[in-house]
C-alpha positions in Angstrom: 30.4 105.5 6.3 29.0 108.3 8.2 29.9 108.7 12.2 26.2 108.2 13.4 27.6 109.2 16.8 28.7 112.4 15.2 24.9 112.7 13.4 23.1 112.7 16.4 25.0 115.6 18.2 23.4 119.2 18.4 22.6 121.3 15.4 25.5 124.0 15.6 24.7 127.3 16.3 26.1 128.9 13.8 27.5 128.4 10.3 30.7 129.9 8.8 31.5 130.7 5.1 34.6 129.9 3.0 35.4 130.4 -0.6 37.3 127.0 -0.2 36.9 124.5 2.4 40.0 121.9 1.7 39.7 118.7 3.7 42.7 117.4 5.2 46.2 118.9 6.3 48.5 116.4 5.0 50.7 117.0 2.4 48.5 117.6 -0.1 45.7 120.0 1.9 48.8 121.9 3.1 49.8 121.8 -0.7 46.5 123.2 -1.7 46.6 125.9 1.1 49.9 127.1 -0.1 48.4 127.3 -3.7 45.7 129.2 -2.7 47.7 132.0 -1.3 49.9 132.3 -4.2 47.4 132.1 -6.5 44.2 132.9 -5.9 45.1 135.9 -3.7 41.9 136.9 -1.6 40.1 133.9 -1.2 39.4 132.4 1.9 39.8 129.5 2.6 39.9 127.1 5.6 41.5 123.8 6.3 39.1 121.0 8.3 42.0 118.3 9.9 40.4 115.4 12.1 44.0 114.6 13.5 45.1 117.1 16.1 47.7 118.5 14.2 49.0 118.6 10.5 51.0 116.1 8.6 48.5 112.7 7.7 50.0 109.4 7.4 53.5 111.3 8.7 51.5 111.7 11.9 49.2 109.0 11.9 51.8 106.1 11.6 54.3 105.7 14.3 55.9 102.3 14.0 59.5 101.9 14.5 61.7 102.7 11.3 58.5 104.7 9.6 60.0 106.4 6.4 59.2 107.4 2.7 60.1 104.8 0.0 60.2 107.3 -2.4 62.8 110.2 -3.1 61.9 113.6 -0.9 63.0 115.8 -3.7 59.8 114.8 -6.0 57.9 113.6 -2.6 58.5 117.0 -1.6 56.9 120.3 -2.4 58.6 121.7 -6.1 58.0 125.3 -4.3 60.2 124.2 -1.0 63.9 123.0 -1.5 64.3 119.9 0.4 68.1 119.8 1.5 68.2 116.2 3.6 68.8 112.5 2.6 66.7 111.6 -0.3 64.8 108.5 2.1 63.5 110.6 4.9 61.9 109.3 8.2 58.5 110.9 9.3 59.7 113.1 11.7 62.1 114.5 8.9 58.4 114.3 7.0 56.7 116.2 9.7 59.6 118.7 10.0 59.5 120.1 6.4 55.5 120.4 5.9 55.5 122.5 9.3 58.3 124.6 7.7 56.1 125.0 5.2 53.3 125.6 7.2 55.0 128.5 8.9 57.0 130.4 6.3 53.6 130.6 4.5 51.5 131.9 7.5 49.1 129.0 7.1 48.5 127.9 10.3 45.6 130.1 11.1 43.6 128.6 7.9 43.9 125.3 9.5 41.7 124.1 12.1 42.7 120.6 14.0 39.8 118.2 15.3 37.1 118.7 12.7 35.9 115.5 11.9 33.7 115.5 9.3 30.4 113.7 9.2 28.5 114.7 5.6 28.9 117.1 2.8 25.7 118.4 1.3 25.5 120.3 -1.7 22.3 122.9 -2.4 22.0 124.3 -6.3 20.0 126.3 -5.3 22.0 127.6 -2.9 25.0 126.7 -4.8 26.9 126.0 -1.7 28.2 122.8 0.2 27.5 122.8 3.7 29.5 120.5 5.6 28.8 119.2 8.6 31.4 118.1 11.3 32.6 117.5 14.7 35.6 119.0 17.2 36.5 115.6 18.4 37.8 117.9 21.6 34.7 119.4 22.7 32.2 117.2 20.8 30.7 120.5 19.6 28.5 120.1 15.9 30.0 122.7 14.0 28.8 124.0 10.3 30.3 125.5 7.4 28.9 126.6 4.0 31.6 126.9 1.0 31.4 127.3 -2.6 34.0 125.0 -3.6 35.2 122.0 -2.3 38.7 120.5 -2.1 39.4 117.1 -1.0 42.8 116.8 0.4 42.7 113.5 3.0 43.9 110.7 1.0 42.6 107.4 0.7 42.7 105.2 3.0 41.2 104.7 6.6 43.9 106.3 9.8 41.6 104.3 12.3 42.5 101.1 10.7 44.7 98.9 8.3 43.6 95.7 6.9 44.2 92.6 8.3 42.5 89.5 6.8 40.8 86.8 9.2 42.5 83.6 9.5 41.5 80.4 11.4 42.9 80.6 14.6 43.2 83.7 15.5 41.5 84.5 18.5 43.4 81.2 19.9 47.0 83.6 19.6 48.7 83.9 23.2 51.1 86.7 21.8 49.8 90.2 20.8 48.5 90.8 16.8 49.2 94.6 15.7 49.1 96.3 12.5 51.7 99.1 12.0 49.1 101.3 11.2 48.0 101.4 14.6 51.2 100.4 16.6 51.0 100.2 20.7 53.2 102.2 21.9 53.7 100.3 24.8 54.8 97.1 22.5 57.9 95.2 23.8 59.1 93.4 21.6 63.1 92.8 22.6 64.2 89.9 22.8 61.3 88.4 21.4 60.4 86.5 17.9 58.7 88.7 15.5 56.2 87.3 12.3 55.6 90.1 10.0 53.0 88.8 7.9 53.4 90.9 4.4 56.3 92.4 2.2 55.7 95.8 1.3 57.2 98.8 1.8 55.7 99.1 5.6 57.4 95.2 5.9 60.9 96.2 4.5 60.8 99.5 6.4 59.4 97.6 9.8 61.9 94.3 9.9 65.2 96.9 9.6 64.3 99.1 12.5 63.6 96.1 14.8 66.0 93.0 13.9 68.5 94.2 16.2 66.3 94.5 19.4 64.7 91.3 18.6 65.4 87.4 19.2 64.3 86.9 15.6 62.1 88.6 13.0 60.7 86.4 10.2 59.0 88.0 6.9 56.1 86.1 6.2 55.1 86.6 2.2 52.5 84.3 0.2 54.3 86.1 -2.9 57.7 88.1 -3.4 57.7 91.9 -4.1 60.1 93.8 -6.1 62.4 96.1 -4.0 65.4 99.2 -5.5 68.3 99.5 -3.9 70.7 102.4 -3.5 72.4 104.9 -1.3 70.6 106.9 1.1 72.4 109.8 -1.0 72.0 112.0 -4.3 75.9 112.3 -5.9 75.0 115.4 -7.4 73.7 117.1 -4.5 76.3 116.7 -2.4 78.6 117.6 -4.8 76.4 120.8 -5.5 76.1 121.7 -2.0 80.1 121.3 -1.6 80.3 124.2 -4.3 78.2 126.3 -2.8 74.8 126.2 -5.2 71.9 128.0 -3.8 69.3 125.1 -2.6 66.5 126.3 -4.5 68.7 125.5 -7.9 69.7 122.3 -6.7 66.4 120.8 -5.4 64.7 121.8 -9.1 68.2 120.2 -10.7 67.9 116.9 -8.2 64.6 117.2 -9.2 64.7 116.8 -13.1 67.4 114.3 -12.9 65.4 112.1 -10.8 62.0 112.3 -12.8 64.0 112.0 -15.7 65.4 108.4 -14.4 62.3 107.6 -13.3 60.6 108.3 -16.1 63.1 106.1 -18.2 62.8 103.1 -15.6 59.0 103.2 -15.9 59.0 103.0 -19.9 61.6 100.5 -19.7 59.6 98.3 -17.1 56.5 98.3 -20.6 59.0 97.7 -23.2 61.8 95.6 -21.7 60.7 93.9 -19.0 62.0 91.2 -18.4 65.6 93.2 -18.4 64.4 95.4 -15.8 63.5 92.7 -13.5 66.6 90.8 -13.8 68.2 94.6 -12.9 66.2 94.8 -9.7 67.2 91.3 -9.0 70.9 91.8 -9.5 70.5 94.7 -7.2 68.9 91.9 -4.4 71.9 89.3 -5.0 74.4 92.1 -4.4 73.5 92.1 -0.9 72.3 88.3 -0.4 75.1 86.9 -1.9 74.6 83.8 -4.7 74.3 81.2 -2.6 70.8 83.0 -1.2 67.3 81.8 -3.3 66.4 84.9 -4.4 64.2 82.9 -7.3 61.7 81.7 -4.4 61.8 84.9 -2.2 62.4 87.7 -4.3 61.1 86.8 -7.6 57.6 88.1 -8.4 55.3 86.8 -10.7 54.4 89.8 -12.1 56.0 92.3 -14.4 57.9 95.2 -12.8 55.5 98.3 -11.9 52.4 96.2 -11.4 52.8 97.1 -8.1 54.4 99.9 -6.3 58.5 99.1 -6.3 59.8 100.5 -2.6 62.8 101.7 -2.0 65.1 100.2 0.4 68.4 102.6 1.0 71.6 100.7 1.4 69.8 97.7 1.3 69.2 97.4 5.2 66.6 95.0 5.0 69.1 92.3 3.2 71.7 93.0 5.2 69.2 92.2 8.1 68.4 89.3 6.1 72.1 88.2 5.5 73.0 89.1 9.0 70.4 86.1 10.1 68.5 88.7 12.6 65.8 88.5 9.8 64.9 85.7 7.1 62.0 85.6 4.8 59.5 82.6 4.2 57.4 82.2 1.4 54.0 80.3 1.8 50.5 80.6 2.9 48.8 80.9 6.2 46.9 77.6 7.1 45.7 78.9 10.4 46.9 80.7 13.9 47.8 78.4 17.3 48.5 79.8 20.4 52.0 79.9 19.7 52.6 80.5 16.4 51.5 80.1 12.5 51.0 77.1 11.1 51.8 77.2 7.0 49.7 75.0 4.3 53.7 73.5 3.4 53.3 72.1 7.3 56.2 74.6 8.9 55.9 76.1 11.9 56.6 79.7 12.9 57.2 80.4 16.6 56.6 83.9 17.4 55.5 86.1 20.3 53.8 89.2 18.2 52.8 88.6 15.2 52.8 92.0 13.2 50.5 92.2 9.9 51.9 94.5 7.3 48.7 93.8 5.2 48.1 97.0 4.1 45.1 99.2 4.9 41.3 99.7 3.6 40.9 102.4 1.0 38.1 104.8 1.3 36.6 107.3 -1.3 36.4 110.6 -0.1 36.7 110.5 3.3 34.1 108.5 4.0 31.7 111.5 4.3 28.2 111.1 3.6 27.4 113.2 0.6 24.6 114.1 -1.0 23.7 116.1 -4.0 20.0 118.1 -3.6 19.2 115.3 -1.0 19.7 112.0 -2.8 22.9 110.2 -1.7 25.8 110.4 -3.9 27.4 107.1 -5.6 30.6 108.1 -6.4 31.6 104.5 -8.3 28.7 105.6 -11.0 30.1 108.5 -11.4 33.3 109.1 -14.3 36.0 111.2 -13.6 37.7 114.1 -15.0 41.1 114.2 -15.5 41.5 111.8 -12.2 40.9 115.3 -9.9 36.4 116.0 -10.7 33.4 113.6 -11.3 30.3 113.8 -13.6 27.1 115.0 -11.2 28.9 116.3 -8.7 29.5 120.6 -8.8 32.4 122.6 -7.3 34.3 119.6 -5.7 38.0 118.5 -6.4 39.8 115.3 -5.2 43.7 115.3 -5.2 44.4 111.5 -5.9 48.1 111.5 -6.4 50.5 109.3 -8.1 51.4 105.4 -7.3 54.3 105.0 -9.4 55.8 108.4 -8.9 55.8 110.6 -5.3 52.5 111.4 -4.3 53.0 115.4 -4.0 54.1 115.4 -8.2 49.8 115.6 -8.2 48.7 116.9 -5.4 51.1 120.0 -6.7 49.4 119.7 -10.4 46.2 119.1 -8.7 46.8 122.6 -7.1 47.4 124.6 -10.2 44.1 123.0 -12.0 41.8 124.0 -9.2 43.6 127.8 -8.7 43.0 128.1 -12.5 39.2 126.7 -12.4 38.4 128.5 -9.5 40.5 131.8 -11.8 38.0 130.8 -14.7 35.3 130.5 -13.0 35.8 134.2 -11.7 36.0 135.6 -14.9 32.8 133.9 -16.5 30.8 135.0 -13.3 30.1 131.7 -13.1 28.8 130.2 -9.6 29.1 126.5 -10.3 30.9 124.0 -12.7 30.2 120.1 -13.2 31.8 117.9 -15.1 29.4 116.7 -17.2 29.7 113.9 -20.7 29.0 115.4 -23.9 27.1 114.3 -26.8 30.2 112.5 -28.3 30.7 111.3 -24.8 27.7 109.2 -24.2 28.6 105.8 -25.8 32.3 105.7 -24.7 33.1 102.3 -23.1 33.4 103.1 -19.0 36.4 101.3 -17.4 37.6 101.0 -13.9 39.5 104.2 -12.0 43.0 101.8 -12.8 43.0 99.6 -14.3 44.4 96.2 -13.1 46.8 94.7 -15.8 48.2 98.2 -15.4 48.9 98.3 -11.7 47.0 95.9 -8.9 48.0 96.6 -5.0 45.5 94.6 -3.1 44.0 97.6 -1.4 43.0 99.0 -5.1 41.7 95.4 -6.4 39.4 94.9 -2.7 38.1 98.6 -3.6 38.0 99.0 -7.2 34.2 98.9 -7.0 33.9 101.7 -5.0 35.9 103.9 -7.1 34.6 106.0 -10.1 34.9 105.0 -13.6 37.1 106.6 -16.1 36.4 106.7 -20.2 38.5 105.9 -22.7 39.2 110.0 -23.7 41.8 112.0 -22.1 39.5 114.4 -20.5 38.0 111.1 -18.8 40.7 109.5 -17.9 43.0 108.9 -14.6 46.4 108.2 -16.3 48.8 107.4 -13.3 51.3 109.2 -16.0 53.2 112.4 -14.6 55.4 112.3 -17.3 52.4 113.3 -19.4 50.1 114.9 -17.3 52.4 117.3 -16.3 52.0 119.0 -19.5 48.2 118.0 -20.3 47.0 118.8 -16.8 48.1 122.6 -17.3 47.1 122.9 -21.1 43.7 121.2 -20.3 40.9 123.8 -22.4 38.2 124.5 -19.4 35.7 125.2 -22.2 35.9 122.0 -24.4 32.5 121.7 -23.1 33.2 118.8 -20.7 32.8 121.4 -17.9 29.3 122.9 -17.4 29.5 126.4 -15.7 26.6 127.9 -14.4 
């Protein structure tokens, strides 16, 4: 949705022109930059951030204990060694992607503050203008590029998700989501319900049992958690020899895609062994006296949903400490002192903390349109999970939910440098993907589908999402392991991309 605020300011009085505009300066903008620079020498470029400085969710989210649950030497950049624990917290985060930031020179391609309201693309121009404001002046400011890279995730900073339950409004204690955490919360001393058991719940309880009278994990259904050191063997043991760190973050690296990539297979073809792994791993910390069949055992298969990472198992040992315990049941309704459950508990608590999860977006939630008519992106199909039918000269990075997030955004990068390469050479203007002829009767299925993986912020917005076919140029695998050698092969003249 649009700012309408932002619509209604002054038209700008002037317009700049880029080669690329890339929206967003987390990792994957910052990502895109660096590609840019390496490979697509001479092409400006700038970088629109509505935060007031680089880094995304890394910057955005600032509750206590805020970390990756996934490894920092495939979360990172392949092009930048990462040399620190393999679980990093944000400021770690923050740390690296400014290094990167400044050893490249790309801070002066980024500017901080630009809010974008809508994107509007001309044929016969063959430009996008984009329209946007600096949320520091409130000044309308305009640029024209010929391609355009979307770079700023997909969910909503401003807000998370948090459902409405009866009773609410009746709570004495405060209601926060860590996705916009006060920083002036208090909460020593004081009973804690986290409502949700994801990775933002099992990085959360960890970083606050100690400081508080109690914190209870409130889940209507278990989640499946890994368990580990916070530590790579083999890196240490490379670093102790002296191995330059660009040879052991690639050798990190392929070790740990290789594992993964075995654990995923094995979660398809033997499931029911990996889950009673991951389970094992629960009971080593829990002991087997603790019912880890009611509040660890999911009902679904493992990989259905995203499996976080919990290093040296600090929320069990919260757990098994008894500064944290878990309850598994419904909400019935809020009272002024607590949750009520539909099994009839009671939960006492004095902040009530809702790890929900957050509301997706598509896109930024620009306004686009396409020679005036607004542009629906869930009737549009994708290509190769990065381009959509109807819509010229625009890229999305969409990364990966089973592997690190940056494994895309860095294949992602390569795709456009080479389109943008190809493009060059044909003296071609503008490209859309576009179905063919043997194209036209494919069955359209949803962007992921849900017996494959299901979060509950994909299955709220699947309807908002594009549609993918049933042909690999059409399709949005979720498979690095694959992609990573489709992506780069892919023939930019198999005539599912139109040049002009």
């Amino acid at each position: 949705m649009a700012d309408t605020a932002a619509l209604n300011q002054p038209a700008p009085q002037t317009t700049e022109h880029f080669d690329v505009v890339i929206v967003g300066a987390g990792l994957s903008g910052v990502g895109g930059a660096y590609h840019l620079t390496r490979q697509c020498q001479g092409t400006s470029f700038v970088v629109l951030e509505s935060q007031a400085s680089f880094g995304g969710t890394w910057l955005t989210h600032r509750y206590p204990g805020i970390r990756s649950d996934s490894d920092l030497y495939t979360f990172g950049y392949r092009f930048k060694p990462w040399t620190g624990a393999p679980i990093a917290t944000a400021a770690e985060i923050l740390r690296y992607v400014g290094e990167v930031i400044d050893e490249n020179e790309l801070g002066p391609h980024i500017r901080y503050r630009h809010k974008i309201a809508a994107a509007r693309w001309s044929t016969k121009e063959n430009l996008w203008t984009i329209d946007a404001i600096r949320t520091d002046t409130g000044e309308a400011v305009s640029f024209t590029t010929n391609f355009l890279w979307m770079c700023q995730g997909y969910y909503r900073h401003a807000q998370g998700y948090t459902p409405e339950w009866d009773g609410m409004e009746t709570f004495k204690g405060r209601i926060v989501h860590p996705q916009t955490w006060p920083e002036d919360l208090d909460y020593a001393g004081k009973r804690v319900v986290v409502i949700g058991s994801g990775a933002t719940a099992a990085t959360l309880i960890p970083a606050i049992a100690a400081d508080c009278a109690h914190v209870t994990m409130l889940q209507r259904s278990p989640t499946f958690f890994r368990t580990g050191r916070n530590a790579i063997a083999i890196a240490d043991e490379l670093r102790a020899l002296g191995i330059d760190e660009t040879w052991i973050h690639e050798i990190v690296r392929r070790k740990i895609l290789y594992e993964q990539d075995v654990f995923t297979r094995r979660s398809f073809t033997e499931p029911e062994v990996v889950k009673q792994e991951l389970l094992d791993g629960v009971r080593a910390y829990l002991g087997p006296d603790y019912d880890v069949a009611t509040h660890f055992t999911p009902r679904y298969r493992p990989w259905r949903q995203r499996i976080a990472f919990i290093p040296d198992g600090d929320l069990f040992q919260a757990v098994r400490a008894g500064k944290a315990s878990v309850v598994t049941d419904e909400i019935d309704r809020f009272t002024r002192t607590g949750i009520c459950l539909k099994s009839g508990q009671f939960l006492d608590a004095d902040i009530i903390i809702t790890a929900t999860g957050f509301n997706l977006n598509v896109l930024g939630d620009i306004d686009f349109t396409i020679d005036g008519k607004p542009l629906d992106f869930s009737g549009t199909v994708t290509y190769r999970g990065a381009m959509f039918t109807g819509v010229p000269n625009l890229a999305w990075v969409f990364g990966y939910l089973r592997s690190s997030w940056t494994l895309r955004a860095d294949l992602v990068g390569d795709f456009v440098c080479r389109l943008l390469d190809h493009m060059r050479a044909k003296g071609a203007k503008k490209v859309t993907p576009t179905l063919r002829p043997e194209d036209k009767d494919m069955p359209l299925l949803p962007w992921i589908a849900s017996e494959n993986f299901n979060p509950g912020y994909l299955t709220r917005s699947m309807h908002l999402l594009p549609k993918q076919g049933d042909k690999p140029e059409w399709q949005h695998t979720q498979d690095y392991w694959s992609e990573k050698d489709q992506l780069p092969a892919a023939n930019l003249d198999d005539g599912a991309l139109v040049y002009e």
